[in-house]
BALUMKOL-602900 format. One record per residue (C-alpha): x, y, z; residue in three letters. Coordinates in steps of 0.2 Angstrom, whole numbers, plus 5000, padded with zeros to 4 digits. Layout:
N
XYZALA ...
END
This chain:
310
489050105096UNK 489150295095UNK 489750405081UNK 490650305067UNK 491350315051UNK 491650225037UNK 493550165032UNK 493850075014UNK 495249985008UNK 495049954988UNK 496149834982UNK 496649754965UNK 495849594972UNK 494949624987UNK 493749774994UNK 493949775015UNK 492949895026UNK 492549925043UNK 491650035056UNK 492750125067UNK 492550245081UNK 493750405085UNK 495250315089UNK 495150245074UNK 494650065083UNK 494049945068UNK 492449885075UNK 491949765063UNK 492449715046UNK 491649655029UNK 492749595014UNK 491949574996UNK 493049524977UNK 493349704970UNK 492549694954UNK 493949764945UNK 493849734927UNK 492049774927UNK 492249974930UNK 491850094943UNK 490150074942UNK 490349904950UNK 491649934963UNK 490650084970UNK 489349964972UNK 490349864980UNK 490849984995UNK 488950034995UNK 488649844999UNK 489749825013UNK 489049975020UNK 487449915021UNK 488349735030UNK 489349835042UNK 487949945050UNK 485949945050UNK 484950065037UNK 484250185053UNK 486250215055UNK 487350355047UNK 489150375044UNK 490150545052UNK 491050505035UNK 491850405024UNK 493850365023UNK 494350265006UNK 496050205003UNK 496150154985UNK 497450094971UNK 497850214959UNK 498450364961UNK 497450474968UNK 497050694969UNK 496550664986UNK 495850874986UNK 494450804974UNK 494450604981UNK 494850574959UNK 495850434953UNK 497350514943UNK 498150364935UNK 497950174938UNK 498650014929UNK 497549894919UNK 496749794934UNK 495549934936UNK 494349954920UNK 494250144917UNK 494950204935UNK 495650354929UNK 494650504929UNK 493450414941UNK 492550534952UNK 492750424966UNK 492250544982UNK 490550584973UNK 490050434965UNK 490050354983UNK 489350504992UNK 487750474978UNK 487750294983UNK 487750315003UNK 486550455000UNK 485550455016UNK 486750325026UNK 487750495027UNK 487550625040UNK 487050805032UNK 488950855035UNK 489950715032UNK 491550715022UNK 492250585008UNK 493950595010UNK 494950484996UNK 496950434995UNK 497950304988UNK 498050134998UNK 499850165001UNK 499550325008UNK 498050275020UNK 499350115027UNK 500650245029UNK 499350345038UNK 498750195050UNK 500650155054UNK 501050345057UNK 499350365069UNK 499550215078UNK 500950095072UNK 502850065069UNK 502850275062UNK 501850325076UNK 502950485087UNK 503750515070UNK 504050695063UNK 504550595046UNK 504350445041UNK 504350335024UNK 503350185024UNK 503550045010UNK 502249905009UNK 503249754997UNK 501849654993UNK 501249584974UNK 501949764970UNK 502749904977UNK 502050054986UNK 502750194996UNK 501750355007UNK 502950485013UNK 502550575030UNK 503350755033UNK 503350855046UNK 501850755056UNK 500650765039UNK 500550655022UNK 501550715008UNK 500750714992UNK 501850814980UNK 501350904965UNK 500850754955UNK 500050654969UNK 501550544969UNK 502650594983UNK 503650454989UNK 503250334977UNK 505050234977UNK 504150084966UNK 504750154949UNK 506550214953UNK 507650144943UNK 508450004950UNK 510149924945UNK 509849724941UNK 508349764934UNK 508549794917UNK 508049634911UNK 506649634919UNK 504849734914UNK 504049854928UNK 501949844927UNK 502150014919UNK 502849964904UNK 504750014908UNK 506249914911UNK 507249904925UNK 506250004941UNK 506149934958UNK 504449854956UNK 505149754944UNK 506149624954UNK 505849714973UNK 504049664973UNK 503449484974UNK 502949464958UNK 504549544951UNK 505549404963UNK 504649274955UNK 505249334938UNK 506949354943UNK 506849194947UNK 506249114933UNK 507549224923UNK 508849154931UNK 508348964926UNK 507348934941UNK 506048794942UNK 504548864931UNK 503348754942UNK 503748864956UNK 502348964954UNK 502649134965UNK 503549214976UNK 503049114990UNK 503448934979UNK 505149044978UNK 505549084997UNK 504948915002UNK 506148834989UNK 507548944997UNK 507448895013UNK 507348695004UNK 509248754998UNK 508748794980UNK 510448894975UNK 509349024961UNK 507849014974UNK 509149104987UNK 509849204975UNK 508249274966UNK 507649304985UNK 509049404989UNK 509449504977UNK 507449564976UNK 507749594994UNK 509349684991UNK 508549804976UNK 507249884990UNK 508849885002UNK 509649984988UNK 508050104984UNK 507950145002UNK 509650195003UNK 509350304987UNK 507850374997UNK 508550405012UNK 509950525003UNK 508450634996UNK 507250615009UNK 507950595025UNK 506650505035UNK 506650495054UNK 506250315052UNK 505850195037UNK 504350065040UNK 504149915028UNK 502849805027UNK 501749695016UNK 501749495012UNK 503449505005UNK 504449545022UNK 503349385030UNK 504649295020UNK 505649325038UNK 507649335040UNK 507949255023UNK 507249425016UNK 507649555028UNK 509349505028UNK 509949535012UNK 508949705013UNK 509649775026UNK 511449745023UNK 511049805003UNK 510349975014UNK 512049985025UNK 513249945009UNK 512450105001UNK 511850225013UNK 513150345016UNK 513950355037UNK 512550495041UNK 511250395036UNK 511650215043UNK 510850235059UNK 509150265051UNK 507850145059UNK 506950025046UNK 505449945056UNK 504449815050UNK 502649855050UNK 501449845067UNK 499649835061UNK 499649735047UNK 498149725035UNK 497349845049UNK 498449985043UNK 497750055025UNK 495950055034UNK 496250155051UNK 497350265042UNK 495750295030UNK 494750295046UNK 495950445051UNK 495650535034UNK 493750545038UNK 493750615056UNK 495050735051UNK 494150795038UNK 492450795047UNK 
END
């Protein structure tokens, strides 16, 4: 098999990681339940579990790439901040509490490199995806939330709160009735993601057995009149946040991704045309690509991470 390292994807939900090679090929890949609510302790020993699934105990990793949700000082692999899924993730030393449980699955030399989830997907699609050639780029993953990693220059930016590019918590008009996952009213995540659609939705005195956003899209396409409305104007919130984005950042090329824009036309759409009804003339030829590597992406872009930094 060679040289490998070891590429982690922490999710709210799920843990995925994989072996992968220098290209950052994905060799083979373990998924476990992230055991969220029962603190770091457990989810380390999750990763140190699918570790020992993924390779033999005579083999060692090169190093170790984690993705992770939270937002993360990726010069010390510590979580910053993170929402109420995770039980006690802030302050988590997260680089050396899995270096201590890999112990001697790593080589002598090997790096722990730790960054947000976002930020690892926006890596894999930069590296070897819908971003890839690009000087700049902002990629948005639409999914049960909202997530965004900003690429400058060729190289992740980071900002000086570890939250550069984050679009999720802009302040979104059509919004305000609705309440973000960090407490405030009216921000993108709160009707752009998919559980923000589904609220919309039942706001507007949609069918409360309609369960989520995907109950939502599929009574859309049925011809449900608030069904197609609360899927368009969520759609048309993150068209207007990339307009806004555009104007600050200006990107070479925009990627999104995530299960929301799986909905298809009947999403993309109404985004788009919200993007062109805002961004100003200079701005309207902007590319906004959808995704190429899928759930692939967080964990070759951690895979990166580790072969960088070894």
């Amino acid at each position: 098999m060679g040289e490998v390292v070891l590429a982690v994807d922490i999710g709210g939900t799920k843990t995925a990681a994989a072996v992968a090679d220098r290209s950052d090929v994905l060799l083979r890949t373990e998924v476990a339940p992230t055991p969220a609510a029962e603190g770091p302790a457990a989810v380390v020993a999750t990763v140190a579990a699918l570790a020992a699934r993924l390779l033999p105990e005579a083999t060692t990793f090169a190093g170790v790439g984690i993705g992770t949700a939270g937002v993360v000082d990726a010069s010390t692999g510590t979580i910053v901040s993170a929402t109420d899924t995770f039980a006690d993730w802030p302050g988590t030393p997260l680089a050396a509490l899995v270096r201590a449980a890999l112990g001697p699955r790593l080589q002598p030399d090997a790096v722990v490199a730790v960054q947000n989830d976002v930020d690892a997907h926006a890596a894999g699609e930069h590296r070897h995806g819908a971003a890839s050639g690009a000087a700049s780029a902002l990629i948005v993953a639409v999914g049960t939330g909202v997530g965004a990693g900003l690429i400058l220059d060729g190289r992740a930016a980071r900002g000086a709160h570890h939250v550069a590019g984050e679009i999720a918590h802009l302040p979104t008009p059509g919004a305000e009735h609705l309440r973000c996952p960090c407490g405030r009213r009216g921000h993108l995540e709160a009707i752009g993601s998919g559980i923000g659609m589904h609220r919309h939705f039942l706001s507007l005195g949609g069918d409360p057995t309609i369960r989520d956003a995907r109950g939502v899209a599929t009574a859309a396409a049925a011809g449900d009149p608030v069904a197609r409305r609360a899927l368009e104007e969520s759609a048309a919130a993150v068209g207007r946040a990339l307009a806004g984005a555009a104007t600050i950042l200006d990107p070479e090329r925009f990627v999104v991704t995530g299960g929301v824009p799986n909905i298809g036309e009947a999403w993309w759409g109404p985004m788009r045309a919200a993007y062109r009804a805002e961004a100003i003339d200079a701005l309207q030829s902007t590319p906004i690509l959808p995704g190429a590597l899928g759930d692939d992406a967080p964990l070759r872009g951690a895979a990166a991470s580790a072969w960088r930094n070894s």
